[in-house]
Each structure stands twice: as C-alpha cells, then as structure tokens.
C-alpha positions in Angstrom: -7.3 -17.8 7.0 -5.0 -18.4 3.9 -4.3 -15.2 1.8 -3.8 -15.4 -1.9 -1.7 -12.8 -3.9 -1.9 -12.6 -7.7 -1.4 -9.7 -10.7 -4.9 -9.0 -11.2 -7.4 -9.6 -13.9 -10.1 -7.9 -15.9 -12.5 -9.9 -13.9 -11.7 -8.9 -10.3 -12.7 -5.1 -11.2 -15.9 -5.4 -9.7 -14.5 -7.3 -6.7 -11.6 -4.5 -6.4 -14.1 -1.7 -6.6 -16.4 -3.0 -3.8 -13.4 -3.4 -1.7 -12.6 -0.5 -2.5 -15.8 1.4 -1.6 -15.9 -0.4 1.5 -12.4 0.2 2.9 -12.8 4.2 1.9 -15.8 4.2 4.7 -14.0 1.8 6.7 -10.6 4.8 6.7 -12.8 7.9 6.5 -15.4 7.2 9.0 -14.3 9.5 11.9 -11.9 11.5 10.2 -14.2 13.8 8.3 -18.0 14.5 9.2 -20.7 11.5 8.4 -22.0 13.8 6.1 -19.1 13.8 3.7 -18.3 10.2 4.0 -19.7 10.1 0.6 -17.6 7.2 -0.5 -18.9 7.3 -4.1 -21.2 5.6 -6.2 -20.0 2.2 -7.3 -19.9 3.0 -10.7 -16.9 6.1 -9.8 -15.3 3.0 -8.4 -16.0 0.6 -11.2 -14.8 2.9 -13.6 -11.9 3.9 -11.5 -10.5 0.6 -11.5 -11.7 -0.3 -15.4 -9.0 2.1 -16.2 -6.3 1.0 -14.1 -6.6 -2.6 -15.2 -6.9 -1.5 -19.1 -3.8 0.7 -18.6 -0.7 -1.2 -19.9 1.8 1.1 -18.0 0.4 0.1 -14.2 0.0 -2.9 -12.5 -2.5 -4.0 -10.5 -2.3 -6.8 -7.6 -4.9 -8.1 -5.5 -5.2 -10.2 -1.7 -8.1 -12.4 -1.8 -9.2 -14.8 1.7 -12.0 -17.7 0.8 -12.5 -16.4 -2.8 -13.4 -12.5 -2.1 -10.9 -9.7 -2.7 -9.9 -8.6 0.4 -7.0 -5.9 -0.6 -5.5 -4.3 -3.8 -3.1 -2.2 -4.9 -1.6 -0.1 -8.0 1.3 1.0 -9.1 3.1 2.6 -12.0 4.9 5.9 -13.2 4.5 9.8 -12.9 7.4 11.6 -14.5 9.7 8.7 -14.8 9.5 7.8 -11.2 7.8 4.6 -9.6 4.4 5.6 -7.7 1.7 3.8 -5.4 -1.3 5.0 -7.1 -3.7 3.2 -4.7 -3.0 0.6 -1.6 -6.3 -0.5 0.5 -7.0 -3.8 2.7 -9.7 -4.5 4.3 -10.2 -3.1 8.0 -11.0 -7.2 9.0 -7.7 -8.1 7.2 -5.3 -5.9 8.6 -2.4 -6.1 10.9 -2.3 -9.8 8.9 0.7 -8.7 7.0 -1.6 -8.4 4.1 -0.8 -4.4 3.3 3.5 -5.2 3.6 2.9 -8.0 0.9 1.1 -5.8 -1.6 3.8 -3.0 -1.1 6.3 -5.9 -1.6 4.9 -6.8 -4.6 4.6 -3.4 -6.5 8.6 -3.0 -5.4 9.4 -6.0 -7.2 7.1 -5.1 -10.4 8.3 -1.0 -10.6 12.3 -3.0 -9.8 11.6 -5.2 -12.7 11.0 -1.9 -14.9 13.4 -0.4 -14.1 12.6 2.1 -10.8 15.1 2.4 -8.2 12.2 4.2 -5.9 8.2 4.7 -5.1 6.7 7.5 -3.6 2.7 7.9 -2.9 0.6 10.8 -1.0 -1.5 9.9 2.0 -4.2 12.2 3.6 -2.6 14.0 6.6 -5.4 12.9 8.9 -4.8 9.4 8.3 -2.3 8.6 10.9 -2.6 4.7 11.2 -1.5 5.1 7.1 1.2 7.3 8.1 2.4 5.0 10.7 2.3 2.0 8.3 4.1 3.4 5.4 6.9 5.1 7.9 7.7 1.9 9.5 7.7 0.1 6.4 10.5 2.5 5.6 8.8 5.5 3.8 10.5 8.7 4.4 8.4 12.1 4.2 9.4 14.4 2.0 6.7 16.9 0.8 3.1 17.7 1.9 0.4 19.8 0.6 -1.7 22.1 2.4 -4.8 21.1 0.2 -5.4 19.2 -3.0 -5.5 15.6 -0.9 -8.1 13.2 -0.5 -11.3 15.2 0.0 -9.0 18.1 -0.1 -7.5 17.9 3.0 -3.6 18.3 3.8 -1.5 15.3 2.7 1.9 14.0 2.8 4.2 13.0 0.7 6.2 9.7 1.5 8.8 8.3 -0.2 11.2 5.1 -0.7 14.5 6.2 -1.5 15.4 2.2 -2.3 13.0 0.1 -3.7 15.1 -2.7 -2.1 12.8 -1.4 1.4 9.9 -2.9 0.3 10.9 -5.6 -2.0 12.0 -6.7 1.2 8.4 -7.4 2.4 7.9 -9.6 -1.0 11.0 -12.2 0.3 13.1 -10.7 -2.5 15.3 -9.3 -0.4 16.7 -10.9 2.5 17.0 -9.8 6.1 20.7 -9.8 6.5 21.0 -8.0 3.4 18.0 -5.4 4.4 19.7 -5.1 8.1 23.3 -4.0 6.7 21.6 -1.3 4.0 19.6 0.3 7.1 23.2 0.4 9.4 24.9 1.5 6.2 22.2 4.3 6.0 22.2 5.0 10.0 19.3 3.6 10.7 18.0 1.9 13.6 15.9 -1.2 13.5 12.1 -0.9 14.3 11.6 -0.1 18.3 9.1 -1.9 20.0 6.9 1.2 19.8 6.7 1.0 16.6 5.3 -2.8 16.4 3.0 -2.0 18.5 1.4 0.7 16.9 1.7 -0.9 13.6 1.6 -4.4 13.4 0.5 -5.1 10.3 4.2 -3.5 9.4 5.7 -6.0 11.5 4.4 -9.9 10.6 6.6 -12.8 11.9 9.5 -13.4 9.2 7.4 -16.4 8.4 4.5 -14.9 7.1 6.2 -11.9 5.7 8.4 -14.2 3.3 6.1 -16.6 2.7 5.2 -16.7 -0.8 1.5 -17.6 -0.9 
C-alpha cells in the first residue's frame, strides 16, 4: 500500500480528527481502565485540530493510504524552541515507516525556521512510544510526576540535533548521520532495538523514499 505525505489542508480536519480519536483508543486501550478510555467527543477533536490548522505558527502534516488519513502530526514553538505538539499513526499502519517520515518531516519544517532541536512529552505508560522516539534518537531529559496525558507520569524527550530526524525525511544522508552519532559516542541501533521497534527501523529504501 502506497503512503502519501503532504502539509495539510483545511479540509483534512475532519479526516485528522477521526484518526485521531481512533488511534487515542487504539494507544490507551490497556494502559488505563476501560472506563476512562473516554477518548473524547469528536467535536474536542474537531476543534482540536481546527485550531492547529488555522494557527500560522505550526505546521501540520498528514500520511494518507487509498485516500483516508492514516497519520498526522504537528509541530511548532514553545519558548523559542521547536516542539512535537502531536504525532499519531494508525495501529494498522505502523511499523510501515509511516511515524519516522512524519518526524522527518516536522525536522525539516522547524530546520527551515530556524530550530536547531524538538522536544515532545509522552505518557510514561506508553512504552512502545518511548521505544520509538528513543531509537529514533530522542534523548530523555525531564519527566513529570503528573500533569501528562490523562494525568499520568510522562517524560520528557528531546532532540538535541534536528539533523536526527531530518534524517528520516532523506535530508540528511546516512554517511553524514553515521559520523555525527561516532562524533557524539554513539553506537548504531543493536538488533534489539529493531526488533522491538521496527517502525524506527524501515529499509533505507523506504525511509528515503520521497513519496
């Protein structure tokens, strides 16, 4: 199945905010009780995303697979610094590569502004989102007891170079991306880490393809 990236539009708000509402159970579901997997009305998500997309300081990019949105994310500024304000895919669409291309394509757009990192918060609980962003090259580096996503603990990740993800969007190429991590004394993904996160981890064709 052939994945489509694009900037989105005013149109795709509805399409965004049922994805939306349908990955949050998809995440959720078995991390808290069934009865607070209250995902939201689809107008919180409607308006949610009404304001993102009318907001001329954050960018919005969408995955879509036979015409239906399938992932989204935001991104834009908090104190001068780059931030992820949301990043979802669809449970039937991961480990396709589809989350590292979105992340890839807010580096670029928060690079093109003028950023030289991104950081984002991510529920605690949520370990397969943990995984993803720390192989992707995220670094934790706060966390917060409460005042998360339903209120629970979350942490903190961040991207010290934006070069990390822009990586992901064929902007920056493997060589390059290789010597930065051995400059920085890092090692390059173990095979643990694939497994456990694949979606991290697409063959070099698909990651750099640009759809």
């Amino acid at each position: 199945m052939r994945v489509h990236y694009r900037p989105a539009i005013a149109t795709d708000t509805a399409g965004i905010a049922a994805a939306h509402a349908a990955a949050h159970r998809e995440t959720w579901r078995g991390l808290v009780e069934d009865r607070d997997l209250r995902p939201g009305s689809s107008g919180d998500y409607l308006a949610r995303w009404t304001q993102r997309l009318s907001d001329a300081s954050v960018s919005v990019f969408v995955a879509e697979a036979d015409g239906q949105i399938i992932g989204a994310g935001a991104c834009g500024a908090v104190d001068g610094e780059g931030v992820i304000l949301d990043i979802l895919v669809l449970k039937s669409m991961q480990c396709r590569g589809v989350g590292t291309r979105l992340m890839g394509l807010m580096a670029c757009d928060l690079k093109a502004r003028g950023h030289g990192s991104v950081s984002l918060w991510a529920p605690e609980r949520n370990v397969v989102a943990i995984v993803f962003f720390r192989a992707i090259g995220g670094d934790i580096v706060d966390a917060a007891p409460t005042g998360g996503c339903k209120g629970l603990p979350a942490l903190r990740l961040r991207w010290e170079s934006l070069d990390d993800l822009a990586f992901w969007n064929g902007s920056v190429s493997p060589s390059h991306r290789a010597q930065t991590r051995r400059a920085r004394g890092e090692q390059s993904p173990s095979a643990a880490e694939r497994t456990a996160c694949p979606d991290a981890f697409p063959p070099a064709s698909a990651a750099l393809r640009r759809d």
